[in-house]
Biopython code that builds the backbone (N, CA, C, O; Angstrom):
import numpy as np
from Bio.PDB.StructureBuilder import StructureBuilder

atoms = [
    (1, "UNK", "N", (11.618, 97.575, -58.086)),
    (1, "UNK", "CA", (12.823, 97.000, -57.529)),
    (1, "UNK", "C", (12.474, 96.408, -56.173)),
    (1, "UNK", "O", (11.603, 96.829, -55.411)),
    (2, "UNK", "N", (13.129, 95.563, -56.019)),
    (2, "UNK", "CA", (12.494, 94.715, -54.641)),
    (2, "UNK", "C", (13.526, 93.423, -54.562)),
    (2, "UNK", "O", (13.975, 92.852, -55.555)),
    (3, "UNK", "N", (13.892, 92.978, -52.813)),
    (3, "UNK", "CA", (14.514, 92.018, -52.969)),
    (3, "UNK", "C", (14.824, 90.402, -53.766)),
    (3, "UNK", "O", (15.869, 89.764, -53.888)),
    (4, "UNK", "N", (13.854, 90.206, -54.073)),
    (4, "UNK", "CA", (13.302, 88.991, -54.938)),
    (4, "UNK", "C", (12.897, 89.749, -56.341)),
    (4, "UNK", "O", (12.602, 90.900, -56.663)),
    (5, "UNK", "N", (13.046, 88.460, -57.011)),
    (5, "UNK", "CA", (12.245, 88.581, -58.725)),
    (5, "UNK", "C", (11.061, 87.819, -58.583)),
    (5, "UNK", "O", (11.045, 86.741, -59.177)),
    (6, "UNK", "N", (9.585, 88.305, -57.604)),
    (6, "UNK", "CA", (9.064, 87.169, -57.645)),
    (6, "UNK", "C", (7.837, 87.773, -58.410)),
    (6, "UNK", "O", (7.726, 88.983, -58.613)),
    (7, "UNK", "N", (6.715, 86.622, -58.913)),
    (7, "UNK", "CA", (5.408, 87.074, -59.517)),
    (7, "UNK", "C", (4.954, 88.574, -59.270)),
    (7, "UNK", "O", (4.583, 89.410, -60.093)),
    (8, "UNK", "N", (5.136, 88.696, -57.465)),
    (8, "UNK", "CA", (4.083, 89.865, -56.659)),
    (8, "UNK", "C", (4.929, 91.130, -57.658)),
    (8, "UNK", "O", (4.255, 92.048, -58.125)),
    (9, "UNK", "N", (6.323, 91.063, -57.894)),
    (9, "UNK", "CA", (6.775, 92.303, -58.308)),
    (9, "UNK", "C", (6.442, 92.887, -59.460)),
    (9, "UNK", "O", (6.304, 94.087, -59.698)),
    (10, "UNK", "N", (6.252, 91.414, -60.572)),
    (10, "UNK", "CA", (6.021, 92.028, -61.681)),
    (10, "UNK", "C", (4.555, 92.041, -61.725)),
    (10, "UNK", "O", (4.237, 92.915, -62.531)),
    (11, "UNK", "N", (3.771, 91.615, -61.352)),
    (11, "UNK", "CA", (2.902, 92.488, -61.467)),
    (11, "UNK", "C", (1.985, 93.888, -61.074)),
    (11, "UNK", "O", (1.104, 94.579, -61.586)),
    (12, "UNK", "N", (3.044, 93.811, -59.427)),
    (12, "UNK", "CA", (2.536, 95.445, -58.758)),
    (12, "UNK", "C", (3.171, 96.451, -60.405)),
    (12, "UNK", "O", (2.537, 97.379, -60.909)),
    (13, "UNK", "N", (4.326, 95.989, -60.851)),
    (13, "UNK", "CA", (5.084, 96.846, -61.858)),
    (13, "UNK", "C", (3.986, 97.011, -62.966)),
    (13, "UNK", "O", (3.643, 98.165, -63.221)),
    (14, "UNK", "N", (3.323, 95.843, -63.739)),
    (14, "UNK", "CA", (2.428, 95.889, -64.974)),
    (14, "UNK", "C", (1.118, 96.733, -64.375)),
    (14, "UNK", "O", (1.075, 97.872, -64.840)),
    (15, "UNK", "N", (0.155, 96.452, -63.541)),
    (15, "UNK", "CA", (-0.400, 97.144, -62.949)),
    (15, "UNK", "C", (-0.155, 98.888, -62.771)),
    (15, "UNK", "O", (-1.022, 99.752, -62.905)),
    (16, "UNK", "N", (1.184, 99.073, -62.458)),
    (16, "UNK", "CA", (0.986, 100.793, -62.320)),
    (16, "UNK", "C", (1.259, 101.069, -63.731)),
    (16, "UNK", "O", (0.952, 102.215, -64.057)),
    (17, "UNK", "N", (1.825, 100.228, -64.798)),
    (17, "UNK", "CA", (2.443, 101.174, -65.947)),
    (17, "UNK", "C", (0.696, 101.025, -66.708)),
    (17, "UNK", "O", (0.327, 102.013, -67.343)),
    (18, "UNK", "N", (-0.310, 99.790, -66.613)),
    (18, "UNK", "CA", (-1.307, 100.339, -67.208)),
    (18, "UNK", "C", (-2.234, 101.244, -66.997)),
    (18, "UNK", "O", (-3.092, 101.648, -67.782)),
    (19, "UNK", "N", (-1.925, 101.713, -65.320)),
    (19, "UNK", "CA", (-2.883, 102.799, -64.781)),
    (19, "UNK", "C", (-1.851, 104.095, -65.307)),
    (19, "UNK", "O", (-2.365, 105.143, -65.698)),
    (20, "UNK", "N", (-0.907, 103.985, -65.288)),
    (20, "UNK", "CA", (0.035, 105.514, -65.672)),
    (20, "UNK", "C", (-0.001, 105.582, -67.451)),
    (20, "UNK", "O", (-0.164, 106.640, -68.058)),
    (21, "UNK", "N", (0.138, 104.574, -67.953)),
    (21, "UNK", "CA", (-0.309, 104.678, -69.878)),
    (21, "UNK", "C", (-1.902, 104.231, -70.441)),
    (21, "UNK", "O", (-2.532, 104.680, -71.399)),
    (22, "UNK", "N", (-2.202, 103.373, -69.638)),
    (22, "UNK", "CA", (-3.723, 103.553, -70.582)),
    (22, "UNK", "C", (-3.356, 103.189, -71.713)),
    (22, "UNK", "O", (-2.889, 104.057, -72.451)),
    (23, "UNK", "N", (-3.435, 102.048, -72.110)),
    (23, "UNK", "CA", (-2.666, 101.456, -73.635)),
    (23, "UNK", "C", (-4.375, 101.126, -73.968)),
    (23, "UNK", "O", (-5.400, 100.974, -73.303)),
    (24, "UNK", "N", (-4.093, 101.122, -75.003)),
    (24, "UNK", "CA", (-5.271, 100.553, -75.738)),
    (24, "UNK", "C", (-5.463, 98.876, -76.131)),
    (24, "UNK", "O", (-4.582, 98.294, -76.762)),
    (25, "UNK", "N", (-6.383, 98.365, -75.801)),
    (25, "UNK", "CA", (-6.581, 96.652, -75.723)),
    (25, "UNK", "C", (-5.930, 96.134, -76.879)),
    (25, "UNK", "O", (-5.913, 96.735, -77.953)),
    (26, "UNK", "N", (-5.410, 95.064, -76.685)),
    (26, "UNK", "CA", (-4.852, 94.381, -77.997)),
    (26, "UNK", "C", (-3.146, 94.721, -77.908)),
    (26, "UNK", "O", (-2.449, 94.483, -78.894)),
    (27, "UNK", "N", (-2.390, 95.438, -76.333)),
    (27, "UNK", "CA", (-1.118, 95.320, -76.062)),
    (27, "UNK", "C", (-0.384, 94.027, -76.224)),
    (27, "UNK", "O", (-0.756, 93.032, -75.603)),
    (28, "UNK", "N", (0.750, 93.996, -77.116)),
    (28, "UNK", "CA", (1.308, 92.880, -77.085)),
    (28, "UNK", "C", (2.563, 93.394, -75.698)),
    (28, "UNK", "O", (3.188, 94.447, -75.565)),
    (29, "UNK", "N", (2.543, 92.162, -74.867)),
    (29, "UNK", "CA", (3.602, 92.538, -73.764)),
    (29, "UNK", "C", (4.752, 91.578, -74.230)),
    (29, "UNK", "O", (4.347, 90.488, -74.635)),
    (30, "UNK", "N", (6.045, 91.765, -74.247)),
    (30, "UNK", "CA", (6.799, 90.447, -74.304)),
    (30, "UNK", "C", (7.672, 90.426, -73.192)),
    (30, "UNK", "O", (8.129, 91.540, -72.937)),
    (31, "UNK", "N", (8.091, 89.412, -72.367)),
    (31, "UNK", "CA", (9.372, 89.442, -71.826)),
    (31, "UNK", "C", (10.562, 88.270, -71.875)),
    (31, "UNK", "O", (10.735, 87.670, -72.936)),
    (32, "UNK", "N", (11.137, 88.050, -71.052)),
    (32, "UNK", "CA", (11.900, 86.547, -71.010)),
    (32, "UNK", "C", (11.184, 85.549, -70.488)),
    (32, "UNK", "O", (9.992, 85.847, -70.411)),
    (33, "UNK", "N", (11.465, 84.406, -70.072)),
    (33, "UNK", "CA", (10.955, 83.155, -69.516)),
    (33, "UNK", "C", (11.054, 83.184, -67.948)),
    (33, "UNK", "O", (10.958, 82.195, -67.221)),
    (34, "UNK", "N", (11.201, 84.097, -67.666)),
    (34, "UNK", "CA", (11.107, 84.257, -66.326)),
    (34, "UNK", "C", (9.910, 83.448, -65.294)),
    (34, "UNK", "O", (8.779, 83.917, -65.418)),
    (35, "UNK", "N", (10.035, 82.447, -64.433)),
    (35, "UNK", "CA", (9.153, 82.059, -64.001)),
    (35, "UNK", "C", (8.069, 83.037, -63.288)),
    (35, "UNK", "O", (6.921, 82.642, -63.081)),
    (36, "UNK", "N", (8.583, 84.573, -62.861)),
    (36, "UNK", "CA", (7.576, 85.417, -62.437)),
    (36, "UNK", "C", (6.902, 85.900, -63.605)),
    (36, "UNK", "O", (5.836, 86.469, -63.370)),
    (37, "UNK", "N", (7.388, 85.785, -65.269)),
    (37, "UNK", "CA", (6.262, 86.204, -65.900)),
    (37, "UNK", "C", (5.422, 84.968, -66.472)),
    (37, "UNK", "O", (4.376, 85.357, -66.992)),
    (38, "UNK", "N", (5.589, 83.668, -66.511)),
    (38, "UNK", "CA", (5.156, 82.695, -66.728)),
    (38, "UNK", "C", (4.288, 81.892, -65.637)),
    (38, "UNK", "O", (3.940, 80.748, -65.929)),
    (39, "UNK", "N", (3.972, 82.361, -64.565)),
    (39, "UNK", "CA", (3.066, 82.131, -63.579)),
    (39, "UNK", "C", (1.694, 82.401, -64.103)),
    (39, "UNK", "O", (1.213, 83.207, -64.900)),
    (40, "UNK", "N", (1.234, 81.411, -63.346)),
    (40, "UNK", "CA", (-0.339, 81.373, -63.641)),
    (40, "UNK", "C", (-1.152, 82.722, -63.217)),
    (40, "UNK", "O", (-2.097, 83.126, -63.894)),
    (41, "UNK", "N", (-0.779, 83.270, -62.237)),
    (41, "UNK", "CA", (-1.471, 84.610, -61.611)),
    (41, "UNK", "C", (-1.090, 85.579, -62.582)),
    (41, "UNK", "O", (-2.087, 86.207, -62.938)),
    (42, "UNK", "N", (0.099, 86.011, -63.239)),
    (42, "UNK", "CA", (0.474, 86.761, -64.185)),
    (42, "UNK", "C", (-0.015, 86.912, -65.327)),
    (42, "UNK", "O", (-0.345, 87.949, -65.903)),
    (43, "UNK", "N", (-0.087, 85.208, -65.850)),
    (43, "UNK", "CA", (-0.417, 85.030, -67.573)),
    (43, "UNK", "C", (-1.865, 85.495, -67.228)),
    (43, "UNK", "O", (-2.344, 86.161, -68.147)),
    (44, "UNK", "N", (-2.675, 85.336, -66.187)),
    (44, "UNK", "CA", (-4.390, 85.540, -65.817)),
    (44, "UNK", "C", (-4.380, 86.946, -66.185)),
    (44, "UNK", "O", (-4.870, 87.374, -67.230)),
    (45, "UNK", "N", (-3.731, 87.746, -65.180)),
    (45, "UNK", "CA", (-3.904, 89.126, -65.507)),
    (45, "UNK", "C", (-3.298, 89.911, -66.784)),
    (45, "UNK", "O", (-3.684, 91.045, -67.067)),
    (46, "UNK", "N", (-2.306, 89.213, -67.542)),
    (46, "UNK", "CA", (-2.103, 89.480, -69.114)),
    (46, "UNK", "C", (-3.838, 89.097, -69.783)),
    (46, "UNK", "O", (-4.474, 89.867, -70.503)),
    (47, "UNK", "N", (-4.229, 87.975, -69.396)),
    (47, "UNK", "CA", (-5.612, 87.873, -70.540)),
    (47, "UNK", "C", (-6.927, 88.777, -69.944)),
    (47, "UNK", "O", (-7.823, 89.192, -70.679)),
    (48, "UNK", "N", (-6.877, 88.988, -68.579)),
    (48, "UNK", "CA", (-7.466, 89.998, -67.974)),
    (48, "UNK", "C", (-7.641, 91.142, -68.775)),
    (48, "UNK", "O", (-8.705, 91.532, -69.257)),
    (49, "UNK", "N", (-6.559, 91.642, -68.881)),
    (49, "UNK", "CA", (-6.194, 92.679, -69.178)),
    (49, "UNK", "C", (-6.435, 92.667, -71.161)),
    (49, "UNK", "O", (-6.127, 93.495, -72.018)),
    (50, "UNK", "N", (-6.895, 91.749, -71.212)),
    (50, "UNK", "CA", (-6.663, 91.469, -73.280)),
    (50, "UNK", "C", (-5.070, 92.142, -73.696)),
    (50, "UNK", "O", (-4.906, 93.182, -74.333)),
    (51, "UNK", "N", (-3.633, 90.962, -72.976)),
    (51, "UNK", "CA", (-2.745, 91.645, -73.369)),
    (51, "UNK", "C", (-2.270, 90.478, -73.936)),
    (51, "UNK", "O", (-2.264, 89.458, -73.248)),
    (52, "UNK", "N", (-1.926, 90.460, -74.920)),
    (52, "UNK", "CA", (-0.863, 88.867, -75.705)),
    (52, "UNK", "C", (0.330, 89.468, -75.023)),
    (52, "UNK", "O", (0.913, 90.506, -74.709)),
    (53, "UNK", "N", (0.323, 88.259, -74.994)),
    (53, "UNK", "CA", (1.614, 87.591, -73.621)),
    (53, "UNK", "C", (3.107, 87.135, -75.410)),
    (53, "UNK", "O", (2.617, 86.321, -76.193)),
    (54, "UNK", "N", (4.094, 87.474, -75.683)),
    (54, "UNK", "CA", (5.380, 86.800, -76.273)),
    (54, "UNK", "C", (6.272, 86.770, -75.087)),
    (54, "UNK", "O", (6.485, 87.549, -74.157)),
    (55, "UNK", "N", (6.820, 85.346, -75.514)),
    (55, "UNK", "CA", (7.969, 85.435, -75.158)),
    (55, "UNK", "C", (9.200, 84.768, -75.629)),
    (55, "UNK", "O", (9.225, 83.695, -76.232)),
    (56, "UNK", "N", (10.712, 85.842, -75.148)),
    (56, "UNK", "CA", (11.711, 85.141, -76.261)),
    (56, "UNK", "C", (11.534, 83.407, -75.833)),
    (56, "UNK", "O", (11.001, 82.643, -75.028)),
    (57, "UNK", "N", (12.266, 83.461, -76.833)),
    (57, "UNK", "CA", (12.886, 81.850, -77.057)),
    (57, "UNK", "C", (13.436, 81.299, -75.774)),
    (57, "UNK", "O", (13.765, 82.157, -74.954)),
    (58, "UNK", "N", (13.631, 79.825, -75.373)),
    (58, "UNK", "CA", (14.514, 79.572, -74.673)),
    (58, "UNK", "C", (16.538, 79.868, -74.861)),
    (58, "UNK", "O", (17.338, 79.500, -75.721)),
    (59, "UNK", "N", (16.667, 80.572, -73.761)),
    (59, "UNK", "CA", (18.259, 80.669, -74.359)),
    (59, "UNK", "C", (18.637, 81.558, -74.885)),
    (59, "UNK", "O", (19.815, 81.901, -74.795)),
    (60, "UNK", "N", (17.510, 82.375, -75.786)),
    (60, "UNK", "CA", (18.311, 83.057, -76.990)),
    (60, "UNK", "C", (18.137, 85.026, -76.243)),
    (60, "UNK", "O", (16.996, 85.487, -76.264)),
    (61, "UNK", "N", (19.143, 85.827, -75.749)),
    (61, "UNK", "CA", (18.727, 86.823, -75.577)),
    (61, "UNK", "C", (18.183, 87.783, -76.573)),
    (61, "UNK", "O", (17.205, 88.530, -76.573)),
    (62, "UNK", "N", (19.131, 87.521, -77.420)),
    (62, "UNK", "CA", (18.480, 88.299, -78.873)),
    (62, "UNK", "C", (17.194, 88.658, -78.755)),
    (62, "UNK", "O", (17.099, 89.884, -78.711)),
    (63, "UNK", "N", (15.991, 88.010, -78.672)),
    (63, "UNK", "CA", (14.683, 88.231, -78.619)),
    (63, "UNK", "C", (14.531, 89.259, -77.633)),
    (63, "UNK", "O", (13.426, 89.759, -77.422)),
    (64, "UNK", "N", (15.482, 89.584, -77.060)),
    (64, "UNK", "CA", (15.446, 91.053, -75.484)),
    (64, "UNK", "C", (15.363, 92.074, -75.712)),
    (64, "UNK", "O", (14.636, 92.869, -75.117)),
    (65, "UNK", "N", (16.455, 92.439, -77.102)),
    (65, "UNK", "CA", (17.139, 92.691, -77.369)),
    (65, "UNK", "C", (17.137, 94.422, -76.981)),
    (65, "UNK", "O", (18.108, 95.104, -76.651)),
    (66, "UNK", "N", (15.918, 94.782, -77.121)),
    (66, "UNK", "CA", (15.560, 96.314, -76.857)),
    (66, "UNK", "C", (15.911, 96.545, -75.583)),
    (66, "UNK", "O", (16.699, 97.447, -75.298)),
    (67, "UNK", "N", (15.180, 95.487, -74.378)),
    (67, "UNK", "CA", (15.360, 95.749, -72.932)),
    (67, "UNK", "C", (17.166, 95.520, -72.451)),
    (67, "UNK", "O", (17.907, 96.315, -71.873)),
    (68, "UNK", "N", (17.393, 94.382, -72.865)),
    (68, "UNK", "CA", (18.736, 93.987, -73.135)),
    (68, "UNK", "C", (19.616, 95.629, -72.854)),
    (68, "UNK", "O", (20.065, 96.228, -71.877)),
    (69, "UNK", "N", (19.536, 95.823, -74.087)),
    (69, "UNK", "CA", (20.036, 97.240, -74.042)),
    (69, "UNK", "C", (20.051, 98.587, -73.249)),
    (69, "UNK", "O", (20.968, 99.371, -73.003)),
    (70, "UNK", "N", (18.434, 98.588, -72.863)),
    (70, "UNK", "CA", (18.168, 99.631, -71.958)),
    (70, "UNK", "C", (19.044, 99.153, -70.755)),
    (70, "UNK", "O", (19.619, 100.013, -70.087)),
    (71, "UNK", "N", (19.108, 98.523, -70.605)),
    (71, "UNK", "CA", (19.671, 97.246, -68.799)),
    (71, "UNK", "C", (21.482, 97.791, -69.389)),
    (71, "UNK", "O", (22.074, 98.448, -68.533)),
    (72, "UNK", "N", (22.024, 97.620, -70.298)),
    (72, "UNK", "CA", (22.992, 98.001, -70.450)),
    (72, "UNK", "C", (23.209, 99.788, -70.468)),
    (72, "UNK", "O", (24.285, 100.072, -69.942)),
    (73, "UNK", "N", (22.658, 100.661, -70.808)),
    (73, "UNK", "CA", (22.755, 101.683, -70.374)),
    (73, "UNK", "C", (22.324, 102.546, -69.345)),
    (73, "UNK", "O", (22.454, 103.756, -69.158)),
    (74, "UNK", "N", (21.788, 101.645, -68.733)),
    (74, "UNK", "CA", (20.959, 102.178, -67.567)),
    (74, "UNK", "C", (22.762, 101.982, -66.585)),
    (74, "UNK", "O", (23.429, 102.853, -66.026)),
    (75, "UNK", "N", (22.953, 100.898, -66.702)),
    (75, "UNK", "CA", (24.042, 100.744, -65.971)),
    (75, "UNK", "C", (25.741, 101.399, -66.110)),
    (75, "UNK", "O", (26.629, 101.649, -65.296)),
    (76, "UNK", "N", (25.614, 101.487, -67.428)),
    (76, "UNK", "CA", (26.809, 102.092, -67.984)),
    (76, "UNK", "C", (26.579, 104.176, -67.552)),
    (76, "UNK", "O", (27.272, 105.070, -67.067)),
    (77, "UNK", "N", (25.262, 104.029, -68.085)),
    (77, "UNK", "CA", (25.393, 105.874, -67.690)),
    (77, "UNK", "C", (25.011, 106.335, -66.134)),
    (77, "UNK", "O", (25.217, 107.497, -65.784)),
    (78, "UNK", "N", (24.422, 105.318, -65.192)),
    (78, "UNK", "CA", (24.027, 105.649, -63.621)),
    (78, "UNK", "C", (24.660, 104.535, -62.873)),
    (78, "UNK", "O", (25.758, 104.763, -62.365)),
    (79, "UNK", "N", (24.163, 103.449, -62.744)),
    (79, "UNK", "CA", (24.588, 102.741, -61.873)),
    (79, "UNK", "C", (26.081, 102.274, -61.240)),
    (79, "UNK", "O", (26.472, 102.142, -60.080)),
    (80, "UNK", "N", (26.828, 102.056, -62.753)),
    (80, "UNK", "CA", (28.264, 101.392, -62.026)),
    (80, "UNK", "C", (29.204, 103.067, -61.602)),
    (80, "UNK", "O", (30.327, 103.226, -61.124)),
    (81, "UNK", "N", (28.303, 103.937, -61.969)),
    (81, "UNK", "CA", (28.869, 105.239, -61.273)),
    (81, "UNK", "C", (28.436, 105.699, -59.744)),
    (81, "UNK", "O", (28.901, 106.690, -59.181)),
    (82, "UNK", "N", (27.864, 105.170, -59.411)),
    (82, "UNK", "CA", (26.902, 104.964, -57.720)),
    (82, "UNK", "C", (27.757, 103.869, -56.725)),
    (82, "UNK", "O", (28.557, 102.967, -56.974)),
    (83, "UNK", "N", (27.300, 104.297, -55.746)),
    (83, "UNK", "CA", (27.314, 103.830, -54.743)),
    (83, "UNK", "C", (26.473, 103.848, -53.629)),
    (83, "UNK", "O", (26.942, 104.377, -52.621)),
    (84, "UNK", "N", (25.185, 103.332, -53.562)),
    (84, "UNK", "CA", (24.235, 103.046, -52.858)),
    (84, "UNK", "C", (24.587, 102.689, -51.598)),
    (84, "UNK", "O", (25.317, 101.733, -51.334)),
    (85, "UNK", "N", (23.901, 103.708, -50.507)),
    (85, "UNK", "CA", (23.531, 102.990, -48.831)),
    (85, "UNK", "C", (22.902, 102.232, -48.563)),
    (85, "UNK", "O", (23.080, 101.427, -47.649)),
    (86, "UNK", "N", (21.683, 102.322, -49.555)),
    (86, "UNK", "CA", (19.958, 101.671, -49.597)),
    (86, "UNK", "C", (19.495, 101.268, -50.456)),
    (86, "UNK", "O", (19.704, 102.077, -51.359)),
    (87, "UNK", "N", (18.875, 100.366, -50.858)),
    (87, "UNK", "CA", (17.658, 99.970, -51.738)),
    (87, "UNK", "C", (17.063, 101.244, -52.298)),
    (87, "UNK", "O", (16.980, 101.616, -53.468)),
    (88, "UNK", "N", (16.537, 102.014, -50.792)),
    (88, "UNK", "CA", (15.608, 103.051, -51.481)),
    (88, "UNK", "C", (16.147, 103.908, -51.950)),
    (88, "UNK", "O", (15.406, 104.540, -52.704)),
    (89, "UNK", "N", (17.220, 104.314, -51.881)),
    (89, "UNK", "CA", (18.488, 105.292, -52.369)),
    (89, "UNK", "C", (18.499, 105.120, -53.719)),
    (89, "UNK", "O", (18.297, 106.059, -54.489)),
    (90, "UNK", "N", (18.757, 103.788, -54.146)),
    (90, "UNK", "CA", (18.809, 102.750, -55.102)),
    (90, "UNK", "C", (17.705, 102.811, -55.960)),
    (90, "UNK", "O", (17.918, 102.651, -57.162)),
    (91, "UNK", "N", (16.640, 102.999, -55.591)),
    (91, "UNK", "CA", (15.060, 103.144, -56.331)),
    (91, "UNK", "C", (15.067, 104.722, -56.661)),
    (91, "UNK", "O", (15.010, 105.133, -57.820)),
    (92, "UNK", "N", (15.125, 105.364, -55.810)),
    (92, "UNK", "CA", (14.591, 106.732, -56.026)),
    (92, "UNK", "C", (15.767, 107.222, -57.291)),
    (92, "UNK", "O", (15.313, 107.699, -58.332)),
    (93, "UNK", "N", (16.991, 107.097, -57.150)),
    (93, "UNK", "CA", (17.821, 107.755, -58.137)),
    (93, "UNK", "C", (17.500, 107.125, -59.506)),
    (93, "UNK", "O", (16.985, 107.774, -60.416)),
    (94, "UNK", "N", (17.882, 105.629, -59.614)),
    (94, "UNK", "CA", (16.827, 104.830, -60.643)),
    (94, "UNK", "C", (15.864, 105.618, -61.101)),
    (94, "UNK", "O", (15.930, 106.095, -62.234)),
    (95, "UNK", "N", (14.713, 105.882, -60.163)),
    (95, "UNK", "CA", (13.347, 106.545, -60.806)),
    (95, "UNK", "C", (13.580, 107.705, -61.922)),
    (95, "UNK", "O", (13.171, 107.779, -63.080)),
    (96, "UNK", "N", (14.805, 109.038, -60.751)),
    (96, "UNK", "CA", (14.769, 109.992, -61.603)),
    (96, "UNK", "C", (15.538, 109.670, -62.920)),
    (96, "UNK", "O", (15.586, 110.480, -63.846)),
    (97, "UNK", "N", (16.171, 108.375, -62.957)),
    (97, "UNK", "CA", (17.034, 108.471, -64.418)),
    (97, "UNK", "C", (16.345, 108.393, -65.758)),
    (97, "UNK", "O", (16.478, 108.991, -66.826)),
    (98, "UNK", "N", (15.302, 107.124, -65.159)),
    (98, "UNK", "CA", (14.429, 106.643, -66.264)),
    (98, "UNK", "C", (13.377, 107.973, -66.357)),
    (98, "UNK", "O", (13.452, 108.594, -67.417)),
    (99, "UNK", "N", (12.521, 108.413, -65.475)),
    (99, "UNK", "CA", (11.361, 108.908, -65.798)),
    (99, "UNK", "C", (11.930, 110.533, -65.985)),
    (99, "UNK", "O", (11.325, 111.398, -66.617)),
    (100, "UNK", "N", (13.073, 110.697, -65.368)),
    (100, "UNK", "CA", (12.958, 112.845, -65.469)),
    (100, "UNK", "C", (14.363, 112.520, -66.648)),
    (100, "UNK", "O", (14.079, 113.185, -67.645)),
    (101, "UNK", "N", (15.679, 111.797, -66.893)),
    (101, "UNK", "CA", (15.862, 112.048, -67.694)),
    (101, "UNK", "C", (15.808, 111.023, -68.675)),
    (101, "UNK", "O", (15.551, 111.479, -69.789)),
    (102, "UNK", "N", (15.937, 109.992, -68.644)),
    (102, "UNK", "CA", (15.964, 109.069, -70.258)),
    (102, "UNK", "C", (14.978, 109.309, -70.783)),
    (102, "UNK", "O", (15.104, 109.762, -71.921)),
    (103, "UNK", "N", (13.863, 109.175, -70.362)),
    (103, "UNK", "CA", (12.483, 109.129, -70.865)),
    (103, "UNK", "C", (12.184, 110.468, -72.051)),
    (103, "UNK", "O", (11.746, 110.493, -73.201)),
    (104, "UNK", "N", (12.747, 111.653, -70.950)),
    (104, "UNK", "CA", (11.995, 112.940, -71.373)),
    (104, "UNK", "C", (13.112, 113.761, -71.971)),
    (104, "UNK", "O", (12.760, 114.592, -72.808)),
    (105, "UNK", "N", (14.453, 113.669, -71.675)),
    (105, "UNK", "CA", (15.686, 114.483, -72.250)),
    (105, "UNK", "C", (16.762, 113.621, -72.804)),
    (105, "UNK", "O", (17.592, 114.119, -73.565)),
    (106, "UNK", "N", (16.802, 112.559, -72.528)),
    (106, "UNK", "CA", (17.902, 111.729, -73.013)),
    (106, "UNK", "C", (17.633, 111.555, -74.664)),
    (106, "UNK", "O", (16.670, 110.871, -75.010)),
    (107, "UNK", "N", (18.511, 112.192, -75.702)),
    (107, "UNK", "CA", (18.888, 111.691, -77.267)),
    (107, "UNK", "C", (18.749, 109.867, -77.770)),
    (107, "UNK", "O", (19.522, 108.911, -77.726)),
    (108, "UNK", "N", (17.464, 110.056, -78.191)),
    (108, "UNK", "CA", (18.121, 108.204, -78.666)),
    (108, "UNK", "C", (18.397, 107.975, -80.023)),
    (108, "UNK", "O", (17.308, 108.032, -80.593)),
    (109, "UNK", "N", (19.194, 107.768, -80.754)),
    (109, "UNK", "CA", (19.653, 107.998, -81.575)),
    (109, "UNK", "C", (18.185, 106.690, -83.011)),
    (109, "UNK", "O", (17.904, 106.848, -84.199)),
    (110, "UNK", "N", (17.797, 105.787, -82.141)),
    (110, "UNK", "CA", (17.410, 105.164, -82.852)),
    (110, "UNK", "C", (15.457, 105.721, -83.039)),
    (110, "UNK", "O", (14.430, 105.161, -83.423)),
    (111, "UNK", "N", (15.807, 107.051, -82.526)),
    (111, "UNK", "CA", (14.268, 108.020, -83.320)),
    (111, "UNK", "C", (14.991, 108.836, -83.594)),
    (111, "UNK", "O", (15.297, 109.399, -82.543)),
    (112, "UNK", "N", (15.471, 109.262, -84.387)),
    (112, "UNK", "CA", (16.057, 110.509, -84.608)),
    (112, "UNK", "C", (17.039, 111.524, -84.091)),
    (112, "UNK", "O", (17.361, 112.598, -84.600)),
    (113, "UNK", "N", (17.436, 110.978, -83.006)),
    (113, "UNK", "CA", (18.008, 111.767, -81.452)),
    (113, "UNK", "C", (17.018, 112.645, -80.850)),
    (113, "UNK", "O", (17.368, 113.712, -80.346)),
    (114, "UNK", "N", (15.792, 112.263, -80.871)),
    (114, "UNK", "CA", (14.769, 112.738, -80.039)),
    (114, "UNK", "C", (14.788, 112.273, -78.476)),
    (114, "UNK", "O", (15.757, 111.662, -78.026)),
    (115, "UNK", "N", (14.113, 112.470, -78.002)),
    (115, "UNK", "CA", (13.624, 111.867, -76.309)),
    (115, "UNK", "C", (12.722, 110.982, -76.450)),
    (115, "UNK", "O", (11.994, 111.088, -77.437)),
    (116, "UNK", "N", (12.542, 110.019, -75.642)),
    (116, "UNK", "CA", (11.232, 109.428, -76.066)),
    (116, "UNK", "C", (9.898, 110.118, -76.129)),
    (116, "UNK", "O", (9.033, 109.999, -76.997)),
    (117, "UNK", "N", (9.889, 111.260, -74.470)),
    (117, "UNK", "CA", (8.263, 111.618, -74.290)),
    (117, "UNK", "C", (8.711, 113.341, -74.830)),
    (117, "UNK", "O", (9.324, 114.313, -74.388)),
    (118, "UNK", "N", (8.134, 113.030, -75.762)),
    (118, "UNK", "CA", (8.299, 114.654, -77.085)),
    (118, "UNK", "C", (6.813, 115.263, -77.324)),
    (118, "UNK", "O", (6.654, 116.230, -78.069)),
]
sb = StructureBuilder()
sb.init_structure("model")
sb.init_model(0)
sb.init_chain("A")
sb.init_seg("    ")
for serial, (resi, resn, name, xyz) in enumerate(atoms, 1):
    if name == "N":
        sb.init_residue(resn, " ", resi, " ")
    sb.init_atom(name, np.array(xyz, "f"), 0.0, 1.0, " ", f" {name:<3s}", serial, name[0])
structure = sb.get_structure()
């Protein structure tokens, strides 16, 4: 999270999630058309990295559709219930939603009503 959507963010972001998962070569990454993921410094470190780069369509969110969603419950179950002083206020509660509960205790109905990290 950071004031801007610019290149530097998404990739400090791709950078820690491949040092924190360790994916195995041949990751397909997809996102939107975002000019920070369609930059030349970005698409470099996608082939750097041996990651195929998709991305949706022009226009069409559908192709999101997974993140789409997460962005909708992220907001529906934490955010429009907040009221932030800070950015960092703003980050840190964020952090614990995704990583201590969605990730690891939150039911998703579309595995079974498991957690993701089981």
């Amino acid at each position: 999270m950071d004031v801007t959507m610019e290149k530097g963010l998404v990739m400090t972001a791709l950078t820690m999630a491949l040092k924190a998962r360790q994916p195995q070569k041949g990751l397909l990454h997809h996102s939107d058309r975002g000019s920070q993921y369609a930059s030349t410094d970005y698409q470099k470190l996608l082939l750097d990295q041996q990651i195929t780069c998709s991305m949706s369509r022009k226009g069409n969110c559908y192709d999101n559709a997974a993140m789409e969603s997460f962005f909708a419950t992220l907001k529906q179950e934490l955010v429009y219930h907040r009221q932030y002083e800070n950015r960092q206020q703003a980050k840190q509660d964020i952090f614990e939603y995704i990583e201590v509960w969605y990730n690891r205790k939150r039911r998703h109905s579309s595995i079974g009503y498991h957690p993701l990290a089981i």
